[in-house]
C-alpha angles and dihedrals in degrees: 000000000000120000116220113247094254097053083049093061090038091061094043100048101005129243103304096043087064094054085042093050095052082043077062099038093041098032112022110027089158093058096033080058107049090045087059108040087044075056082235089114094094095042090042092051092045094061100044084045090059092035083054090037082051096048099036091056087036089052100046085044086053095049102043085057088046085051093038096232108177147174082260100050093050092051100051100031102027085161095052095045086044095057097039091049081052092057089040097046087053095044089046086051084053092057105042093050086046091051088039096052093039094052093049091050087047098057091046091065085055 
């Protein structure tokens, strides 16, 4: 079967490399141009995509300790743990693009 376009890219630079990659192309066209035509775009993206994939793990790993979710929390409330992952997962995604996106404008002032 054929793949969609975006699922394609996701397997190829990861989640947040394809959030990082339409940040270029929307953002940054300049940049997004020179990487590729330097052939360093893959390779760029790559590596933004495994720094988010490290702070975002790192992040929802910080705020689970700050909200004290534990084994035992998720066995005797699974509802509760699964609605507050979900809040902390989604505050964890915020981060990261924030992080992701200042990082980038500040290398641009470089």
């Amino acid at each position: 079967m054929f793949e969609s376009k975006e699922k394609v890219l996701e397997m190829i630079y990861g989640r947040w490399g394809v959030l990082y990659r339409k940040h270029l192309i929307q953002a940054d066209k300049e940049r997004y141009y020179a990487l590729l035509s330097a052939q360093e775009l893959h390779d760029y993206i790559t590596k933004v995509d495994l720094q988010a994939e490290h702070l975002y793990e790192d992040t929802v790993r910080a705020l689970m300790k700050k909200k004290r979710m534990t084994q035992e929390l998720k066995e005797s409330d699974p509802e509760r743990w699964k609605s507050q992952m979900s809040i902390i997962e989604k505050q964890a995604e915020k981060s990261v693009c924030q992080a992701v996106i200042m990082v980038d404008k500040s290398a641009q002032k470089s």
